[in-house]
mmCIF entry with sequence, helices, sheets and N, C-alpha, C, O atoms, coordinates in Angstrom:
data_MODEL
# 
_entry.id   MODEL 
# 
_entity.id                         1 
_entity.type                       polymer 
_entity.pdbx_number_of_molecules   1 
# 
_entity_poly.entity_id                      1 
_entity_poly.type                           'polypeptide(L)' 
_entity_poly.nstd_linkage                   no 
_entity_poly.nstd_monomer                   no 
_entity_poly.pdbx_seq_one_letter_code       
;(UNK)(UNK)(UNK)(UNK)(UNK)(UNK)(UNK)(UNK)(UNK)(UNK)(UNK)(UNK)(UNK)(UNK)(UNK)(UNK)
(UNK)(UNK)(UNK)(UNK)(UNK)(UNK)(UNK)(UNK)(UNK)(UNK)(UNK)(UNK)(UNK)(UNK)(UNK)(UNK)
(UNK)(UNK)(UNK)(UNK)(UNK)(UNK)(UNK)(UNK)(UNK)(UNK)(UNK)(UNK)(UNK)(UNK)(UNK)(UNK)
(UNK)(UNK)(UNK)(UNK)(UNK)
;
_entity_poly.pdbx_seq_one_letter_code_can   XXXXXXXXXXXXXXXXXXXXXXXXXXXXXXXXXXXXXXXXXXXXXXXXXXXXX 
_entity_poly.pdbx_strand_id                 A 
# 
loop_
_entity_poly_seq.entity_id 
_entity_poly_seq.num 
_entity_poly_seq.mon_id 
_entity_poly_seq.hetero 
1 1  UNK n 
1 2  UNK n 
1 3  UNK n 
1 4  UNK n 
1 5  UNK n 
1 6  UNK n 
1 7  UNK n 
1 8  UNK n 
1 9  UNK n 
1 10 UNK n 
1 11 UNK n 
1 12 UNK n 
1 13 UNK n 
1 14 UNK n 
1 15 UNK n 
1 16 UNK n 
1 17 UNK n 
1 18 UNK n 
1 19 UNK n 
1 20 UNK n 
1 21 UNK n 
1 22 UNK n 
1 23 UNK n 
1 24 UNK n 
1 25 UNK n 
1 26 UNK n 
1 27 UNK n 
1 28 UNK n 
1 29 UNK n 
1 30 UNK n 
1 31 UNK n 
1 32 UNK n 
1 33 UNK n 
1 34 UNK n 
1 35 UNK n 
1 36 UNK n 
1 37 UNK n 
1 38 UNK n 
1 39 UNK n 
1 40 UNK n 
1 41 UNK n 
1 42 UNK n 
1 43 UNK n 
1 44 UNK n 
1 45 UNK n 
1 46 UNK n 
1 47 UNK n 
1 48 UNK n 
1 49 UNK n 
1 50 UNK n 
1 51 UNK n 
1 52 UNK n 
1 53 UNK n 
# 
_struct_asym.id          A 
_struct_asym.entity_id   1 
# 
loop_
_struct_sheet.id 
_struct_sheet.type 
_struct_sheet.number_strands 
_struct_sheet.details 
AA1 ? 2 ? 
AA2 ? 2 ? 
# 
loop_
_struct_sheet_order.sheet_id 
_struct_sheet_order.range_id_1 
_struct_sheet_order.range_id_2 
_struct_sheet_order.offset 
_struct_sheet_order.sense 
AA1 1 2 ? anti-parallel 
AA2 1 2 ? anti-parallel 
# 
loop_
_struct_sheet_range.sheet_id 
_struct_sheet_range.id 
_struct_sheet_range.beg_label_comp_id 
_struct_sheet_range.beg_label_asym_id 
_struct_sheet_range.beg_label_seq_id 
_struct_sheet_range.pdbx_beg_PDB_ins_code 
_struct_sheet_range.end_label_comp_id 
_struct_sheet_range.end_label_asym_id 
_struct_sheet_range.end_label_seq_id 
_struct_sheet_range.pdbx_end_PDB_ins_code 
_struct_sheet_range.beg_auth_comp_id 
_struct_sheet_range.beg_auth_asym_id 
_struct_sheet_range.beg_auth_seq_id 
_struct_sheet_range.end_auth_comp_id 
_struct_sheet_range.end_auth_asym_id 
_struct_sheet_range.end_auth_seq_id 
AA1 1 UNK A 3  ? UNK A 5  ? UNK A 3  UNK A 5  
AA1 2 UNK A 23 ? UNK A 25 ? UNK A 23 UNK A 25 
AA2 1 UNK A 10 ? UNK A 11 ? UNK A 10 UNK A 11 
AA2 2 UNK A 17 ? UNK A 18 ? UNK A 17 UNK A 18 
# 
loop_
_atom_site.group_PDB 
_atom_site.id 
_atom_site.type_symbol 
_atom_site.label_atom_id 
_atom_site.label_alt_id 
_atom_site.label_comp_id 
_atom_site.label_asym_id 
_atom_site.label_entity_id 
_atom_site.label_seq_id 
_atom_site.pdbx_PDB_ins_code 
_atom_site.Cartn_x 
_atom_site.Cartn_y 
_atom_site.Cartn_z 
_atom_site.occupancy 
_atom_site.B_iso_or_equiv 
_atom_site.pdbx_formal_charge 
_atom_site.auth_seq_id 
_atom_site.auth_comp_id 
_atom_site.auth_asym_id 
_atom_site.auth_atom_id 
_atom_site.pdbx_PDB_model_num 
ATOM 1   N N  . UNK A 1 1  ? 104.121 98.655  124.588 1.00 0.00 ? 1  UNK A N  1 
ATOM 2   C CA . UNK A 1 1  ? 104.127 97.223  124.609 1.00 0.00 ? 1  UNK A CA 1 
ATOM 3   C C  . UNK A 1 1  ? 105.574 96.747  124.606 1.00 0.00 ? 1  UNK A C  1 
ATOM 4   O O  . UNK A 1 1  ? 106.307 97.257  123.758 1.00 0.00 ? 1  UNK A O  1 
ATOM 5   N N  . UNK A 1 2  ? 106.121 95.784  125.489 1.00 0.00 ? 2  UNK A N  1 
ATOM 6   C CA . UNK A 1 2  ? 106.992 95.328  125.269 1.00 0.00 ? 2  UNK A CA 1 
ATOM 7   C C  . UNK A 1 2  ? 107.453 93.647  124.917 1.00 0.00 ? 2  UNK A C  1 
ATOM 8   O O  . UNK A 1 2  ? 107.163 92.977  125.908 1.00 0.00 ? 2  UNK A O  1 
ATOM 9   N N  . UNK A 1 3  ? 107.888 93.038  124.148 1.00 0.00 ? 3  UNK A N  1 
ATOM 10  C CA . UNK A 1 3  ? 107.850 91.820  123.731 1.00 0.00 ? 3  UNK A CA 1 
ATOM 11  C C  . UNK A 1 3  ? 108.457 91.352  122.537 1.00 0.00 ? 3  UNK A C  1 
ATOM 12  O O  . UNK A 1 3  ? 109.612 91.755  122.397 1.00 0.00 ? 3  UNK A O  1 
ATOM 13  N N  . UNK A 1 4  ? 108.037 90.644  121.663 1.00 0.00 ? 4  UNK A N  1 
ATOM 14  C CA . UNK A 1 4  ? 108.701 89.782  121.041 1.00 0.00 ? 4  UNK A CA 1 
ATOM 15  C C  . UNK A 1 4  ? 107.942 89.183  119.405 1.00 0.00 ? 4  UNK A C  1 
ATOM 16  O O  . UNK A 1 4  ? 106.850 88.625  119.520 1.00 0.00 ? 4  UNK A O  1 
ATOM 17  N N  . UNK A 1 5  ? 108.401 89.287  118.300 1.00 0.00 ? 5  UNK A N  1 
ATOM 18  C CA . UNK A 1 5  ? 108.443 88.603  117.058 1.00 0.00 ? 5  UNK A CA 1 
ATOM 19  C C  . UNK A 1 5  ? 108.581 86.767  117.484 1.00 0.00 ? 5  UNK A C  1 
ATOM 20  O O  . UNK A 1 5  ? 109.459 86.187  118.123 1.00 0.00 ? 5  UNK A O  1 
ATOM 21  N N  . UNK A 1 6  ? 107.076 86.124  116.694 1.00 0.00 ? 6  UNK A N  1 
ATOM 22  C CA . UNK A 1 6  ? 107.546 84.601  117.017 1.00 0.00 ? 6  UNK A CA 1 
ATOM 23  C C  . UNK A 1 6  ? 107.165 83.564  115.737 1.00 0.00 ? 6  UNK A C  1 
ATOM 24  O O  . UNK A 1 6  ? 106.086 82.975  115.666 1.00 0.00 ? 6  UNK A O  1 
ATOM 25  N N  . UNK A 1 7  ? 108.062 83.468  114.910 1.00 0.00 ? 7  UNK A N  1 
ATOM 26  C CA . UNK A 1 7  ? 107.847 83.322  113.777 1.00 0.00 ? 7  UNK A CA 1 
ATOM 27  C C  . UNK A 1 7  ? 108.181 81.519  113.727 1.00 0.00 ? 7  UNK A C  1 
ATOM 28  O O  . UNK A 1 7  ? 109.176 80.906  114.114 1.00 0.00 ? 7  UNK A O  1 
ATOM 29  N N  . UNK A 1 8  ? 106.459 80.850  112.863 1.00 0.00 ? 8  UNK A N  1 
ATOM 30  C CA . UNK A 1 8  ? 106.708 79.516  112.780 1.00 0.00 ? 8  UNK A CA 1 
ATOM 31  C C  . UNK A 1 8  ? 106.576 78.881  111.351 1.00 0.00 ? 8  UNK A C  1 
ATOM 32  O O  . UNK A 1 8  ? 106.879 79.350  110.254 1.00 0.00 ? 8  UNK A O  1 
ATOM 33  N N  . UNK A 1 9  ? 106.081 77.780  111.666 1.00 0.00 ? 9  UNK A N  1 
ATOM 34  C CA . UNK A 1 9  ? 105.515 77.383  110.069 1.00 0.00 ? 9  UNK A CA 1 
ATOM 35  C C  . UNK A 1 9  ? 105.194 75.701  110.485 1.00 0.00 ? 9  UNK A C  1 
ATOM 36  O O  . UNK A 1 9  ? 105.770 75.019  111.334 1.00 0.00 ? 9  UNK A O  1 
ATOM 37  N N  . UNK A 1 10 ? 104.175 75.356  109.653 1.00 0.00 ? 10 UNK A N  1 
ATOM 38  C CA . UNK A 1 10 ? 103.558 73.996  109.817 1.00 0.00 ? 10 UNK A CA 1 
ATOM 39  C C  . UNK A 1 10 ? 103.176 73.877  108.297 1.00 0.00 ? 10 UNK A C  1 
ATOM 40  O O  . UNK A 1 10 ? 103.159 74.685  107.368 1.00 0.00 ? 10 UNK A O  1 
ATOM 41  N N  . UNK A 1 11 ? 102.871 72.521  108.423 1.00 0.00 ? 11 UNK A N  1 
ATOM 42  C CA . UNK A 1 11 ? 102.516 71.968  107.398 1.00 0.00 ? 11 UNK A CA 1 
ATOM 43  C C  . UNK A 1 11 ? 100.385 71.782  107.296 1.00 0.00 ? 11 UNK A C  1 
ATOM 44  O O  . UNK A 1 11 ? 99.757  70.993  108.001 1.00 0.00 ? 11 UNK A O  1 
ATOM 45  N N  . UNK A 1 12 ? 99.710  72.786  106.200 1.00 0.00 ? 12 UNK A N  1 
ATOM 46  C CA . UNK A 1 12 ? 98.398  72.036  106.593 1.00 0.00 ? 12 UNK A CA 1 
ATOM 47  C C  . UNK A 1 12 ? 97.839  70.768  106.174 1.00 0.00 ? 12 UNK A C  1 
ATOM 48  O O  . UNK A 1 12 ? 98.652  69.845  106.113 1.00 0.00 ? 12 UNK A O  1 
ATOM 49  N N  . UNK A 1 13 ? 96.669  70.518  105.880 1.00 0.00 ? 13 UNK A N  1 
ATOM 50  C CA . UNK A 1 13 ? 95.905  69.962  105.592 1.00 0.00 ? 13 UNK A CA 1 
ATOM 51  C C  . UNK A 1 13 ? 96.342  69.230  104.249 1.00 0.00 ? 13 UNK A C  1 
ATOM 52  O O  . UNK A 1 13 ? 96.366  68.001  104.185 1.00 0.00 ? 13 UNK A O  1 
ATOM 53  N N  . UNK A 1 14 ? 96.712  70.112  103.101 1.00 0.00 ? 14 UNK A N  1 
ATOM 54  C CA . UNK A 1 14 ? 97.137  69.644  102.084 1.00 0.00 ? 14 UNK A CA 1 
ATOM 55  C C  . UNK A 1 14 ? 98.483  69.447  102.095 1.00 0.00 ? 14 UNK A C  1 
ATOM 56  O O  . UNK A 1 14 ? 98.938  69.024  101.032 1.00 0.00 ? 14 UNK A O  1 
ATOM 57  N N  . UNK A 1 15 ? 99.236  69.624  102.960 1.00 0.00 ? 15 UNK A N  1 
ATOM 58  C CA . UNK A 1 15 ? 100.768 69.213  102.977 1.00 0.00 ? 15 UNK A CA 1 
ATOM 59  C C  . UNK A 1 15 ? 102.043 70.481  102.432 1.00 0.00 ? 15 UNK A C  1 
ATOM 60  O O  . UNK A 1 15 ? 103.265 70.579  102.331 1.00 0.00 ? 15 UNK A O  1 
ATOM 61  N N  . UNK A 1 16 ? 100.550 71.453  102.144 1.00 0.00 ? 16 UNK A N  1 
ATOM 62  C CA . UNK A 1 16 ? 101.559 73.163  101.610 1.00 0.00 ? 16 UNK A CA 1 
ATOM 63  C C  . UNK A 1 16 ? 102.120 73.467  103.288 1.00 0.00 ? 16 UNK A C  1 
ATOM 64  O O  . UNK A 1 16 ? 101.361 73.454  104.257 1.00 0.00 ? 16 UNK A O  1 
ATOM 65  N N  . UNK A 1 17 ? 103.588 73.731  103.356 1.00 0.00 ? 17 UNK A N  1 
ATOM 66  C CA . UNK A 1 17 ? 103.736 74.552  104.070 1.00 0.00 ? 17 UNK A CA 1 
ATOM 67  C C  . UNK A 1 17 ? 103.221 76.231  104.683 1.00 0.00 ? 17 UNK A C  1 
ATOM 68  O O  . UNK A 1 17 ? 103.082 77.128  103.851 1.00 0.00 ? 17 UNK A O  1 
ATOM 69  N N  . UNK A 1 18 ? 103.090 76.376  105.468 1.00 0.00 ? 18 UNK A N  1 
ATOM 70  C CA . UNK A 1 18 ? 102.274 77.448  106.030 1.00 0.00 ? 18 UNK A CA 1 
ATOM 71  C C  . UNK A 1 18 ? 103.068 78.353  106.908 1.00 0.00 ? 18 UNK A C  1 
ATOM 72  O O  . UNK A 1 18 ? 103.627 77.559  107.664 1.00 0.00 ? 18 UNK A O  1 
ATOM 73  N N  . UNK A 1 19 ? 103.547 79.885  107.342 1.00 0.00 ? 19 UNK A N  1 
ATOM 74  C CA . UNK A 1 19 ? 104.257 80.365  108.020 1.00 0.00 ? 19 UNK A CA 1 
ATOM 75  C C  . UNK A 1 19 ? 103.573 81.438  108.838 1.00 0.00 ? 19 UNK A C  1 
ATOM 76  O O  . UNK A 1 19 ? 102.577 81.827  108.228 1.00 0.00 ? 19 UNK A O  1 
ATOM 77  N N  . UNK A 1 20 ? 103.710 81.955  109.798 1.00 0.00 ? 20 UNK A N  1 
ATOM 78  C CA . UNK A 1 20 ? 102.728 82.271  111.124 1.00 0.00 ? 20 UNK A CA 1 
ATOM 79  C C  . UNK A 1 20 ? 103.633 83.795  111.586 1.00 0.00 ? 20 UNK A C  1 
ATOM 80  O O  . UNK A 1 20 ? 104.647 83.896  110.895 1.00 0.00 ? 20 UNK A O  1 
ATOM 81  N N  . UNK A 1 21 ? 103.546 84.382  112.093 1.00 0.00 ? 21 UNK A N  1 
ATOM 82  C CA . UNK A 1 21 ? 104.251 85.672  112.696 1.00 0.00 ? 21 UNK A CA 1 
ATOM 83  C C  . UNK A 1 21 ? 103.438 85.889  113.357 1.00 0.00 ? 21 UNK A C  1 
ATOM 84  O O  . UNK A 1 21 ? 102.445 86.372  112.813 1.00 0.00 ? 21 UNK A O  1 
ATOM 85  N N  . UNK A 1 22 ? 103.365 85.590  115.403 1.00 0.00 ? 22 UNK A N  1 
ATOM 86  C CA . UNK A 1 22 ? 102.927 86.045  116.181 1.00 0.00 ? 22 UNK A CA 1 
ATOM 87  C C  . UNK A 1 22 ? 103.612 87.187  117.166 1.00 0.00 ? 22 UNK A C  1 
ATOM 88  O O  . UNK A 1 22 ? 104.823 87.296  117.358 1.00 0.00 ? 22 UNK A O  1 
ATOM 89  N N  . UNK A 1 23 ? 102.866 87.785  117.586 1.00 0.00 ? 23 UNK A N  1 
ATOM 90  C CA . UNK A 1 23 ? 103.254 89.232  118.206 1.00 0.00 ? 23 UNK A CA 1 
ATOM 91  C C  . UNK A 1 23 ? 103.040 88.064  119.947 1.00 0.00 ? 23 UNK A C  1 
ATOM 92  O O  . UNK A 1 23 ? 102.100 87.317  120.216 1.00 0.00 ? 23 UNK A O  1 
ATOM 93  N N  . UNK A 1 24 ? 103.952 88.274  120.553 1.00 0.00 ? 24 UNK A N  1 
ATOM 94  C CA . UNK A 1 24 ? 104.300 87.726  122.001 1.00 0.00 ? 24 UNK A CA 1 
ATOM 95  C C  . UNK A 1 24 ? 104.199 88.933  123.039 1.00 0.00 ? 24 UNK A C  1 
ATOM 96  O O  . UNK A 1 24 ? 105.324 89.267  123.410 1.00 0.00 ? 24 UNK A O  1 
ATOM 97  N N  . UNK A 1 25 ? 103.338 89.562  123.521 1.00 0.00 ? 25 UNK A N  1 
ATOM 98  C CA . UNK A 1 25 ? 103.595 90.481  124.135 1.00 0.00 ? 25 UNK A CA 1 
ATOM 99  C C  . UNK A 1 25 ? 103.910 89.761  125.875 1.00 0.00 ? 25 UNK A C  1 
ATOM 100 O O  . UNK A 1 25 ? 103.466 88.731  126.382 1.00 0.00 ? 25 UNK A O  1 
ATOM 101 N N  . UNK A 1 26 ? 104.718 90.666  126.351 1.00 0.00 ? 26 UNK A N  1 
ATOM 102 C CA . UNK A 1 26 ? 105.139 91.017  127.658 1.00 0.00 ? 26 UNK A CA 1 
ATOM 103 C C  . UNK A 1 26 ? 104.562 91.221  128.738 1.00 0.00 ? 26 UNK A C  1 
ATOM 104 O O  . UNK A 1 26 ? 104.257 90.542  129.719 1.00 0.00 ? 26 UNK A O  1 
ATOM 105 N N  . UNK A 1 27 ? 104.411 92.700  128.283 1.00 0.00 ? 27 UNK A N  1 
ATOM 106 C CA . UNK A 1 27 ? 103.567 93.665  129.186 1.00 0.00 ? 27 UNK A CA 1 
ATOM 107 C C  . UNK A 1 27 ? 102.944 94.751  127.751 1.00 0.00 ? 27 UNK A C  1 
ATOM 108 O O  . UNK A 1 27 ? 103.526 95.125  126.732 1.00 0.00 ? 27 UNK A O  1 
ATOM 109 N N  . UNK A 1 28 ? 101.615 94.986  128.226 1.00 0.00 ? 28 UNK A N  1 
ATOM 110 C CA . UNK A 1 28 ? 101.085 96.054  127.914 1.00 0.00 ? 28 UNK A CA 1 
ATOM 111 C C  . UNK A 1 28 ? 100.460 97.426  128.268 1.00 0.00 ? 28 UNK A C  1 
ATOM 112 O O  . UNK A 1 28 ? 99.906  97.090  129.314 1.00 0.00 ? 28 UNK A O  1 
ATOM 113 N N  . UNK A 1 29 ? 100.258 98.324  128.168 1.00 0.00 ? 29 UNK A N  1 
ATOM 114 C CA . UNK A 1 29 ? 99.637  99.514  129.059 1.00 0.00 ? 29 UNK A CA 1 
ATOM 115 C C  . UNK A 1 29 ? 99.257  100.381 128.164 1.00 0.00 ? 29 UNK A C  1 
ATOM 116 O O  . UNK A 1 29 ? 99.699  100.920 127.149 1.00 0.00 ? 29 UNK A O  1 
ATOM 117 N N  . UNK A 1 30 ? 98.173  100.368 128.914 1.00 0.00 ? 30 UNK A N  1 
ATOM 118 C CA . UNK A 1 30 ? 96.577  101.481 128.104 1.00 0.00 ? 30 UNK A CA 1 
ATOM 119 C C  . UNK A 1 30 ? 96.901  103.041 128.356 1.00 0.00 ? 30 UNK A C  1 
ATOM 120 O O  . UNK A 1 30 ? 97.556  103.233 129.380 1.00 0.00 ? 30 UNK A O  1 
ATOM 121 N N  . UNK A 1 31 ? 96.680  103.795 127.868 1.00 0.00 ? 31 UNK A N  1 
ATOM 122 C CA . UNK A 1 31 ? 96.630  105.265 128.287 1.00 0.00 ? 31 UNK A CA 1 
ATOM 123 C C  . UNK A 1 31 ? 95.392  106.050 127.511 1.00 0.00 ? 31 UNK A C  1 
ATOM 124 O O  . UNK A 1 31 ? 95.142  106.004 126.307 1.00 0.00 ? 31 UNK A O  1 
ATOM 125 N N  . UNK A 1 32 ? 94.832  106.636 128.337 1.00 0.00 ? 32 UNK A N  1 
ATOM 126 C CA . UNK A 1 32 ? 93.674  107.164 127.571 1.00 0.00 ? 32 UNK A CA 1 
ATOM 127 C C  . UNK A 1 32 ? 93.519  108.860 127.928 1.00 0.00 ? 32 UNK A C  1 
ATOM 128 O O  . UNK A 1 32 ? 94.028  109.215 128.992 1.00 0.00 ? 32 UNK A O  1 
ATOM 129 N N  . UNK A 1 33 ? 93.083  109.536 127.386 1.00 0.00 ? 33 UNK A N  1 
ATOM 130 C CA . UNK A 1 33 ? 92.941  110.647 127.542 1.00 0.00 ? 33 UNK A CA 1 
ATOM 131 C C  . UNK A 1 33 ? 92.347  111.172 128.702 1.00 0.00 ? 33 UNK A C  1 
ATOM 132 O O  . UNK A 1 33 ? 91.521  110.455 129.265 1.00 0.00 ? 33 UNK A O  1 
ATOM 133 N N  . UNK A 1 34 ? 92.591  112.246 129.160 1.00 0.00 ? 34 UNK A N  1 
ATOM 134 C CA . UNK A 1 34 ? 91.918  112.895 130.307 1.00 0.00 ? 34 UNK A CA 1 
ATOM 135 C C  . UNK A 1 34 ? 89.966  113.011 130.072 1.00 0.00 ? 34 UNK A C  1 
ATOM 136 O O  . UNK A 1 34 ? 89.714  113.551 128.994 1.00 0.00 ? 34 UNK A O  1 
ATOM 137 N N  . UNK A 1 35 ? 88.875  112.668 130.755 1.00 0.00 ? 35 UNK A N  1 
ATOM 138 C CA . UNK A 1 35 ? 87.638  113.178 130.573 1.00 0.00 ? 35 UNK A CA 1 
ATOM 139 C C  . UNK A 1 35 ? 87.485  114.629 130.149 1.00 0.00 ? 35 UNK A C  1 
ATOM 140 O O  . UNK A 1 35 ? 86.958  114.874 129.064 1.00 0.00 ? 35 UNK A O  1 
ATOM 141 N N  . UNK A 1 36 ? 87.993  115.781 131.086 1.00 0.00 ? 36 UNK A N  1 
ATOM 142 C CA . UNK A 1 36 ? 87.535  116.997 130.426 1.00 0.00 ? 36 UNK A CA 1 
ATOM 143 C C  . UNK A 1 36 ? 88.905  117.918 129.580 1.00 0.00 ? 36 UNK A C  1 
ATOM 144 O O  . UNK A 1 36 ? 89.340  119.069 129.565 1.00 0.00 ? 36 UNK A O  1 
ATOM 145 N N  . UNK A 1 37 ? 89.203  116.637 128.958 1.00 0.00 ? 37 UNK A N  1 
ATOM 146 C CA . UNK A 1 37 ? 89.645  117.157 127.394 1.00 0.00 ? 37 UNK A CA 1 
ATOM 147 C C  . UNK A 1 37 ? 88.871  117.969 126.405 1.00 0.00 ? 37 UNK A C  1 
ATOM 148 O O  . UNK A 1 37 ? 87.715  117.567 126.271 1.00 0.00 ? 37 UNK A O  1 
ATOM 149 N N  . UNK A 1 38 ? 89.226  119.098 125.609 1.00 0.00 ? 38 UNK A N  1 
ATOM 150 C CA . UNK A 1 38 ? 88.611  119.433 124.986 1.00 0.00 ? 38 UNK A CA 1 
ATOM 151 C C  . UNK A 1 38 ? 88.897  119.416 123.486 1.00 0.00 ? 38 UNK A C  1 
ATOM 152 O O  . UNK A 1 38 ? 88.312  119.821 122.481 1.00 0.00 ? 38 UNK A O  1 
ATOM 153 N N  . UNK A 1 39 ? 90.044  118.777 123.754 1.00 0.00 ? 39 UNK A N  1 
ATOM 154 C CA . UNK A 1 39 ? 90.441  117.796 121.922 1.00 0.00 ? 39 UNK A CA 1 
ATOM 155 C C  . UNK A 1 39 ? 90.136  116.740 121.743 1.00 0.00 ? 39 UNK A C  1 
ATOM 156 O O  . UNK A 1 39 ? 90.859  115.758 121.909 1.00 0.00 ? 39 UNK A O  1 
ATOM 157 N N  . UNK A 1 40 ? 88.256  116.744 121.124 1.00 0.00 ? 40 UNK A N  1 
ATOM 158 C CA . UNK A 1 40 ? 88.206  115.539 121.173 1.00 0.00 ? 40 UNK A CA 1 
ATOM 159 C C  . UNK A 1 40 ? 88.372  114.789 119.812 1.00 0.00 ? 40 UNK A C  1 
ATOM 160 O O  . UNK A 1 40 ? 87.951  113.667 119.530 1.00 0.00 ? 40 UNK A O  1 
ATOM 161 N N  . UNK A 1 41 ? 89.229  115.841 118.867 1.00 0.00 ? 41 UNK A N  1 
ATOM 162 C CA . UNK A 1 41 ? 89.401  114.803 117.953 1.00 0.00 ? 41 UNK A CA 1 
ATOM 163 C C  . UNK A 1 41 ? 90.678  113.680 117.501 1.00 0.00 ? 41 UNK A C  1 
ATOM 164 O O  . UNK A 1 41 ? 90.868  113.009 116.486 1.00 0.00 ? 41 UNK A O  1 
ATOM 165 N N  . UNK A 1 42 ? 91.556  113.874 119.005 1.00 0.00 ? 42 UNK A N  1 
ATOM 166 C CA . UNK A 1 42 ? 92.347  113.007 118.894 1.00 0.00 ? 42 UNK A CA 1 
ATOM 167 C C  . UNK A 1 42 ? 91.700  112.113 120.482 1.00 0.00 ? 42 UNK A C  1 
ATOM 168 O O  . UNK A 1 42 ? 92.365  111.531 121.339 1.00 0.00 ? 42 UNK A O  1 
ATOM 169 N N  . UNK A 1 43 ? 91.044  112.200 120.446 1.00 0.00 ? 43 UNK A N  1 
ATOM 170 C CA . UNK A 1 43 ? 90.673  111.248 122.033 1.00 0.00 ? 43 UNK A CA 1 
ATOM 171 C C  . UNK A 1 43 ? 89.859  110.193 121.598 1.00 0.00 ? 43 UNK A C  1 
ATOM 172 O O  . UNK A 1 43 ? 88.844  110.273 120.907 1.00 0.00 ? 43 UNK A O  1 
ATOM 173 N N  . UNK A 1 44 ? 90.395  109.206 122.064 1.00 0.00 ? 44 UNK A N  1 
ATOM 174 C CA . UNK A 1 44 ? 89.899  107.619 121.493 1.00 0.00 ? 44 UNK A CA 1 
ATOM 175 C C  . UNK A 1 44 ? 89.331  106.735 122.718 1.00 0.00 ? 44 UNK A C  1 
ATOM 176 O O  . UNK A 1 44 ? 90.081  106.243 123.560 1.00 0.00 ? 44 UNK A O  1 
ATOM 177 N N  . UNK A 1 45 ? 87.866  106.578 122.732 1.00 0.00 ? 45 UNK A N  1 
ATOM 178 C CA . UNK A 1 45 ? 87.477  105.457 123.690 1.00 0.00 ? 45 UNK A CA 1 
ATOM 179 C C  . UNK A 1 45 ? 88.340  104.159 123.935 1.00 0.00 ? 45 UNK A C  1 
ATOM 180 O O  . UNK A 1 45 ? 88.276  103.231 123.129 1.00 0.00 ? 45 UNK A O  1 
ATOM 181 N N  . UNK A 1 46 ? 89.072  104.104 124.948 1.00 0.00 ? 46 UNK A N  1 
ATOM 182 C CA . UNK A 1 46 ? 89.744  102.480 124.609 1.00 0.00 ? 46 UNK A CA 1 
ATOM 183 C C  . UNK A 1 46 ? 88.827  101.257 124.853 1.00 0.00 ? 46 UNK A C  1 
ATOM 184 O O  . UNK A 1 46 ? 87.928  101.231 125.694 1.00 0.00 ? 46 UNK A O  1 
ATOM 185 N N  . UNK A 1 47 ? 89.175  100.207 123.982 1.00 0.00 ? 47 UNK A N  1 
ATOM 186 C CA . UNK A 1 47 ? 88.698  98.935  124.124 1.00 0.00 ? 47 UNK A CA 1 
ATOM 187 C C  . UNK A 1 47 ? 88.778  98.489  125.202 1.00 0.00 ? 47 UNK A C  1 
ATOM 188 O O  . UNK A 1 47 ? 89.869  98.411  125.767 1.00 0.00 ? 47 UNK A O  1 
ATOM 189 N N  . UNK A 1 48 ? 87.704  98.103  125.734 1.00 0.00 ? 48 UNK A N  1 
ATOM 190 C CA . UNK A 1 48 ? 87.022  97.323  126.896 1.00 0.00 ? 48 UNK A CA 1 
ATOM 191 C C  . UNK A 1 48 ? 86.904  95.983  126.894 1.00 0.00 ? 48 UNK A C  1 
ATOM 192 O O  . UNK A 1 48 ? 87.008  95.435  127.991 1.00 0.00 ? 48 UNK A O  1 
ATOM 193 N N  . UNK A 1 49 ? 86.730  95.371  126.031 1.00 0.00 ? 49 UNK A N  1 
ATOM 194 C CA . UNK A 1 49 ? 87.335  94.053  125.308 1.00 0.00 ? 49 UNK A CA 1 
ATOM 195 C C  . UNK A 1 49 ? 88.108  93.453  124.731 1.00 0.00 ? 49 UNK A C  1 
ATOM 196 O O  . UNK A 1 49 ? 88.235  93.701  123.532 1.00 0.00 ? 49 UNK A O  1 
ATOM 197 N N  . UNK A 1 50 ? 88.728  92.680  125.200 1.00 0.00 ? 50 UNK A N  1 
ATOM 198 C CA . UNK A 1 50 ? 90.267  91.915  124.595 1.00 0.00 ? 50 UNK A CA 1 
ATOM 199 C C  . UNK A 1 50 ? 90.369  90.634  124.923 1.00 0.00 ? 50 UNK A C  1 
ATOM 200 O O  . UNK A 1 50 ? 89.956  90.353  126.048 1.00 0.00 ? 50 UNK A O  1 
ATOM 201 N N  . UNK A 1 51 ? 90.731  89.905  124.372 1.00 0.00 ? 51 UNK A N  1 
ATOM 202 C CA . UNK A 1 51 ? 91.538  88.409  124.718 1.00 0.00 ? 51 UNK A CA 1 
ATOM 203 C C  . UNK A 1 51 ? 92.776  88.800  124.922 1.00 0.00 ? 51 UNK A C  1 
ATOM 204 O O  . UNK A 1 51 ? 93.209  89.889  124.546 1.00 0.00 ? 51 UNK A O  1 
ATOM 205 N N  . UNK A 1 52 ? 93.533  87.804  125.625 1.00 0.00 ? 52 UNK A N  1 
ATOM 206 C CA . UNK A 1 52 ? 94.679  87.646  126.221 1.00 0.00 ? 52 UNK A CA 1 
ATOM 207 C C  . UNK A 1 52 ? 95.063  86.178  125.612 1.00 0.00 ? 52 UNK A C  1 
ATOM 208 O O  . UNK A 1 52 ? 94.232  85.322  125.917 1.00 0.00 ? 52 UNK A O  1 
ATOM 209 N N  . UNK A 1 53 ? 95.700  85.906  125.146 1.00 0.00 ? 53 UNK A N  1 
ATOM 210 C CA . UNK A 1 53 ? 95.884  84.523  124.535 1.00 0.00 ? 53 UNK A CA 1 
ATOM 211 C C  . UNK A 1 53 ? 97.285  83.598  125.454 1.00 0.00 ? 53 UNK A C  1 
ATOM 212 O O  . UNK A 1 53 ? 97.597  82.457  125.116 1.00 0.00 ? 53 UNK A O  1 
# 
């Protein structure tokens, strides 16, 4: 992943200040294991679902 720290702060509802640390990504890239791997105890199904915000 390549990108960026994005650090804010607002005021809520009750007037407490509030502070935020979002992850800004760039670019991202998946890598997944080969199918006829036969280590499968480091081989991880990747997520098929995501938001993109």
């Amino acid at each position: 992943m390549e990108g960026e720290l994005s650090n804010r702060s607002y005021d809520d509802q009750n007037g407490k200040k509030q502070y935020m640390t979002q992850v800004v990504a760039k670019q991202v890239s998946f890598f997944t294991h080969p199918k006829n791997s036969n280590d499968s105890a480091d081989s991880v199904d990747p997520e098929e679902n995501f938001n993109l915000l």
